[in-house]
C-alpha positions in Angstrom: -7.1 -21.6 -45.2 -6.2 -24.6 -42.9 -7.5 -25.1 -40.1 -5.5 -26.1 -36.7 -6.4 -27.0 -33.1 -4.0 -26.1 -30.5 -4.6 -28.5 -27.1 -2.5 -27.8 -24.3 -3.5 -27.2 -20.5 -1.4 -23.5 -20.6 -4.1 -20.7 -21.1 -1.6 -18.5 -22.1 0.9 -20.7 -23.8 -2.1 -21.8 -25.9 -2.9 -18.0 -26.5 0.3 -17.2 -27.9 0.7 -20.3 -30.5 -2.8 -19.2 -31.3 -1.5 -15.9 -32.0 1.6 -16.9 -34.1 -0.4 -19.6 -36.2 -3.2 -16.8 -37.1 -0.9 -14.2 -38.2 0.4 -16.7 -40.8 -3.1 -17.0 -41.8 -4.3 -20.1 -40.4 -7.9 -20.6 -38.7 -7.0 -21.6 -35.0 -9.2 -23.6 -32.5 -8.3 -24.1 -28.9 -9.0 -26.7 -26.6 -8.2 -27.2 -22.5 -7.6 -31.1 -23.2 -7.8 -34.1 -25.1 -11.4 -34.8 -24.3 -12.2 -31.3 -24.9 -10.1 -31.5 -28.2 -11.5 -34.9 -29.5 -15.3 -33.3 -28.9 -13.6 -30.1 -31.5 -12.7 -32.6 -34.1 -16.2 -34.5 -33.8 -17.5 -30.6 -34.5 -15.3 -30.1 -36.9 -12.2 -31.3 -37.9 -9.0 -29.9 -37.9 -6.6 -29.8 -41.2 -3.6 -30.3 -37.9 -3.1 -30.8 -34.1 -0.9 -28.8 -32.2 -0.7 -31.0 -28.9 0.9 -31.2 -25.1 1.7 -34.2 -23.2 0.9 -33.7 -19.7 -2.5 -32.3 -19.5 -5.5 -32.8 -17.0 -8.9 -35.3 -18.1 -7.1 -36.9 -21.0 -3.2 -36.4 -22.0 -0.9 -36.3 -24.5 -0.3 -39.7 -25.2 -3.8 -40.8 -25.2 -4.8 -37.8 -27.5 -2.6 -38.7 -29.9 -3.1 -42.7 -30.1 -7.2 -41.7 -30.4 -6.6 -39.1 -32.8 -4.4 -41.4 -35.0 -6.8 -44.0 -34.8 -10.1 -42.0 -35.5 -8.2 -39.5 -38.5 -5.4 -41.5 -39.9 -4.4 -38.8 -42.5 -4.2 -36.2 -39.6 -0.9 -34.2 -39.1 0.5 -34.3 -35.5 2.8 -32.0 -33.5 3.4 -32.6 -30.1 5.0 -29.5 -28.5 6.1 -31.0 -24.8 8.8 -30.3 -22.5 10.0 -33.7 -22.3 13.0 -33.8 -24.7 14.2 -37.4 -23.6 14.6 -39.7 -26.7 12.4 -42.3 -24.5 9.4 -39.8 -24.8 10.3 -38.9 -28.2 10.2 -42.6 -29.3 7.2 -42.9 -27.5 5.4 -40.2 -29.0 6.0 -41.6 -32.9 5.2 -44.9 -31.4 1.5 -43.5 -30.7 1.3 -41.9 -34.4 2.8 -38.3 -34.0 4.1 -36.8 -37.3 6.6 -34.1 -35.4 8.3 -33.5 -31.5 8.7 -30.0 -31.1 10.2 -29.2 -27.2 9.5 -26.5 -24.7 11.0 -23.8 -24.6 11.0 -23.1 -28.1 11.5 -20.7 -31.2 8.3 -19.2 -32.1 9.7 -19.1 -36.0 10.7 -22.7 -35.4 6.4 -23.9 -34.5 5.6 -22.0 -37.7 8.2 -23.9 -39.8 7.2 -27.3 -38.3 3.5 -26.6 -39.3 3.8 -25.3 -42.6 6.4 -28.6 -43.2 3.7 -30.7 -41.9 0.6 -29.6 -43.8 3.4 -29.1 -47.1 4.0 -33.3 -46.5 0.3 -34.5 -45.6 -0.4 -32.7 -49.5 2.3 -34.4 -51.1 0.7 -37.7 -49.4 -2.6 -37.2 -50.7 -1.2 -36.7 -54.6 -0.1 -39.7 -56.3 2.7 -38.3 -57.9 6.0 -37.2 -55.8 9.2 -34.9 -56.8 12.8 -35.8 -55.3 14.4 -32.9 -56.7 14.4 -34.1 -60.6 12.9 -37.4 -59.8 9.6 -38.3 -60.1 7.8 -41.1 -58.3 4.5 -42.0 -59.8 2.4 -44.6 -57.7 -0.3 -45.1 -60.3 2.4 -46.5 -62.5 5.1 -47.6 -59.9 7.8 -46.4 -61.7 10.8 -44.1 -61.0 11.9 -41.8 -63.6 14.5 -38.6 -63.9 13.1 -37.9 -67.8 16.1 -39.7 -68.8 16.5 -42.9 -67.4 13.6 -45.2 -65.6 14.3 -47.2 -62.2 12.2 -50.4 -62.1 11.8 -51.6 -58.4 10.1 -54.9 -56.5 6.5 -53.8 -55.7 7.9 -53.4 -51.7 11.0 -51.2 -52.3 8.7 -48.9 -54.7 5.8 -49.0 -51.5 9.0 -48.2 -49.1 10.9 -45.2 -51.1 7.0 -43.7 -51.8 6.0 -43.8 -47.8 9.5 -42.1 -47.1 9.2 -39.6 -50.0 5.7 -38.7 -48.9 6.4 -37.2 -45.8 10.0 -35.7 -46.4 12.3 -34.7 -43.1 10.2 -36.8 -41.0 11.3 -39.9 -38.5 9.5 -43.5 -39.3 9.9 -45.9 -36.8 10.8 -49.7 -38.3 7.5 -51.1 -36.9 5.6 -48.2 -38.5 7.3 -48.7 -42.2 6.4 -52.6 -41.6 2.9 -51.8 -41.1 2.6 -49.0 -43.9 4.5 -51.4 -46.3 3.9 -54.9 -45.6 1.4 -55.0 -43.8 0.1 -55.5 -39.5 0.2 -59.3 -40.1 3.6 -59.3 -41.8 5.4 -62.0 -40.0 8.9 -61.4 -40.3 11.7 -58.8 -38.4 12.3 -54.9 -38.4 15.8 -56.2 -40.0 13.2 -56.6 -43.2 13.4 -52.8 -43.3 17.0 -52.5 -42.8 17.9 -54.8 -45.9 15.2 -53.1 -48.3 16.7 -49.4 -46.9 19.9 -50.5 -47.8 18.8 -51.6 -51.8 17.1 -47.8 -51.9 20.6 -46.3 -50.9 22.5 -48.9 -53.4 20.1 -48.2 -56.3 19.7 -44.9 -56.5 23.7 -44.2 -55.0 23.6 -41.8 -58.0 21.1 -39.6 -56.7 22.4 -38.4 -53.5 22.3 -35.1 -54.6 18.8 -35.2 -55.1 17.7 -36.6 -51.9 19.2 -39.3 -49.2 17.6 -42.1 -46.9 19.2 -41.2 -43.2 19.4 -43.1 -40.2 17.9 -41.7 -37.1 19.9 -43.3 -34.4 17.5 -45.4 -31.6 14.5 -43.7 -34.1 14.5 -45.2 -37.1 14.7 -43.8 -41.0 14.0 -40.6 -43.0 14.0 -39.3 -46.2 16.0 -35.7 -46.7 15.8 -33.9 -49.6 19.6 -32.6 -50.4 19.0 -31.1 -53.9 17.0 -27.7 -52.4 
């Protein structure tokens, strides 16, 4: 059973993800705050965090970027009512995983979770499906049963941190530091050039899964084969 933590300043908005999550089975924790929801996680952490932006003591923002920092395999969902792309890019900027905005579908927060904790698994394997590809990071190699893709270490690293977490929006600066590196010393247009060799070499297997640009976001990888 997975366990969540839900942190926003809303008793009863709190109450009533709380609900929702723990008819679907999940163990739910609640906290007031980010100071209040860091001391939960140092009791015992959570397998995701359900988060708000504007809260009292410690916000959004600042819950996030410790939370990233101190658990950095930890699924995040901010659910906020700021929808502007500015907060949005803001909030992947600080390490969230998902945006999810006020008011929404109940259905819709279950979905999100269930994608998130369904991605974070796939992360933690070492092998990865794309519909009838298979990505194996042991051996680096790309392989439909039929016909093997052989790939420059960083395209292989690239394709695998997209294919881990399917559906969800990387920032250039974040596929730079996942892939080549905090000191890596050249441009975002690094990421552009090796996104547009994925999308060339495998132009084959768009029915399978395709590399999308998230305009003013970045890059994510949609599976089109389910």
């Amino acid at each position: 059973m997975a366990s969540i933590l839900v942190v926003d300043d809303d008793a009863n908005l709190r109450e009533m993800m709380a609900v929702l999550l723990r008819r679907e089975g999940f163990a739910v924790r609640e906290a007031d705050n980010g100071r209040e929801a860091l001391e939960e996680m140092e009791r015992s952490p959570a397998d995701l965090v359900v988060l708000d932006i504007m809260m009292p003591v410690m916000d959004g923002w600042e819950l996030c970027r410790e939370l990233r920092r101190l658990y950095a395999d930890l699924p995040l969902l901010m659910v906020t009512a700021k929808s502007e792309t500015s907060q949005k890019v803001k909030g992947f900027g600080l390490g969230t995983d998902d945006y999810l905005v006020k008011p929404f579908d109940p259905q819709e927060l279950i979905v999100r979770v269930k994608a998130l904790l369904r991605r974070y698994k796939i992360a933690a394997e070492k092998m990865i499906r794309l519909g009838r590809l298979r990505l194996d990071k042991l051996k680096r190699s790309v392989t439909d049963g039929t016909k093997t893709w052989t790939l420059p270490l960083k395209e292989f690293d690239l394709l695998y941190q997209l294919a881990s977490y399917p559906g969800q929006i990387f920032m250039r600066d974040q596929l730079i530091e996942a892939v080549w590196g905090i000191d890596h010393d050249g441009d975002e247009r690094t990421v552009d050039v090796h996104i547009k060799r994925l999308r060339e070499r495998f132009e084959e297997c768009t029915d399978q899964f395709r590399i999308a640009t998230v305009r003013g976001l970045g890059y994510r990888l949609e599976l089109t084969g389910e």
